[in-house]
N, C-alpha and C positions, 0 to 999 in steps of 0.2 A: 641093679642092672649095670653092668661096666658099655661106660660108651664107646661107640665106634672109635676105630683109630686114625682116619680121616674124618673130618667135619667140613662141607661145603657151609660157609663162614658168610659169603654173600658173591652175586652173581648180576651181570648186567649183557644186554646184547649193545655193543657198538654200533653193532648196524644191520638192518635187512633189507635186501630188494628185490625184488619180485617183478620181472616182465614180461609180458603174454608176446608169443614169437607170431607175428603178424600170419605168414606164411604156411602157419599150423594147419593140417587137413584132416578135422576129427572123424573122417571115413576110411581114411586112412592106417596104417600099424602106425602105433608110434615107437619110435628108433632109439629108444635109451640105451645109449653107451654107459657101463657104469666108470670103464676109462678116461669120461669124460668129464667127472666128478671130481675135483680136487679136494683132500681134504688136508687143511696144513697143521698144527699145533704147537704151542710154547710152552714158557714155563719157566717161573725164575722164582729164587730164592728170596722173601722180602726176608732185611731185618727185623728181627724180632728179639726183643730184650728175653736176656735170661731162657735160650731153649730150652736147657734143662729142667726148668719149671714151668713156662708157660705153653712150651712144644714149638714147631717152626712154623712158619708161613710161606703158600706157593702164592704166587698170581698166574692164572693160569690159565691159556687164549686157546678157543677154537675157531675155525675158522674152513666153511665147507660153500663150494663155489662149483656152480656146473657150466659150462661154456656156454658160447654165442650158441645165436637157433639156426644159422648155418650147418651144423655141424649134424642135423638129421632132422625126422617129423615130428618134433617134441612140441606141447604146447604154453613151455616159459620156460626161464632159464630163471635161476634164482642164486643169493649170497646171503651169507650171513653168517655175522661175527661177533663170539659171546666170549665174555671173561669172567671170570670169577675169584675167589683168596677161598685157600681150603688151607686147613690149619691138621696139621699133624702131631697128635696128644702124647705130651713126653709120657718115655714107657715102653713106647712102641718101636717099631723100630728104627734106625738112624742110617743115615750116611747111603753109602752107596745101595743097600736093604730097603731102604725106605724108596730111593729110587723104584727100582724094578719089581718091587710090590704095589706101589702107589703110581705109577705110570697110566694104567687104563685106567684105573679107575676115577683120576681126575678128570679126564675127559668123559667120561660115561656122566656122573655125577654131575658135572657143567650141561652136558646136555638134556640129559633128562629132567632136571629143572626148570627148562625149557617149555618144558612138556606140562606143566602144571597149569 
């Protein structure tokens, strides 16, 4: 069986927090803006000895944040910021290819590990 051409390599949350908004009215609708969801992302190139044989390495941040509980009848506001190295298997594809093939799918992968 030939493997994936991304490999999520390892994975860690920097941080989460979670705060119940005082002011919540669970009789209430509650008001979720999904404009009010930030979600940001990075991504950088590690060195890695010899790409052409051992393939490259991303490090790769997500990072998903919903505002104060001012901002409607929500019942918490939460953050959190997960990183991870996803190693891309020479072979596959390079350069600027590798970009915008591999772009969602490190974040999808980061976060659904998450999920385990």
């Amino acid at each position: 069986m030939k493997p994936a051409p991304l490999q999520l390599m390892d994975y860690w949350a920097n941080s989460i927090r979670m705060e119940a908004c005082p002011d919540y009215d669970p009789k209430s609708n509650t008001e979720l803006d999904l404009e009010l969801i930030s979600v940001k992302h990075s991504v950088k190139q590690l060195d890695t000895p010899d790409p052409e044989e051992n393939g490259t390495s991303w490090l790769v941040g997500l990072s998903i944040e919903q505002t104060p509980c001012d901002t409607g009848n929500i019942p918490y506001t939460f953050a959190v910021s997960l990183q991870g190295v996803v190693l891309a298997l020479p072979g596959g594809p390079t350069g600027e290819r590798l970009e915008r093939v591999s772009e969602p799918r490190r974040y999808t992968m980061l976060l659904a590990s998450h999920g385990k």
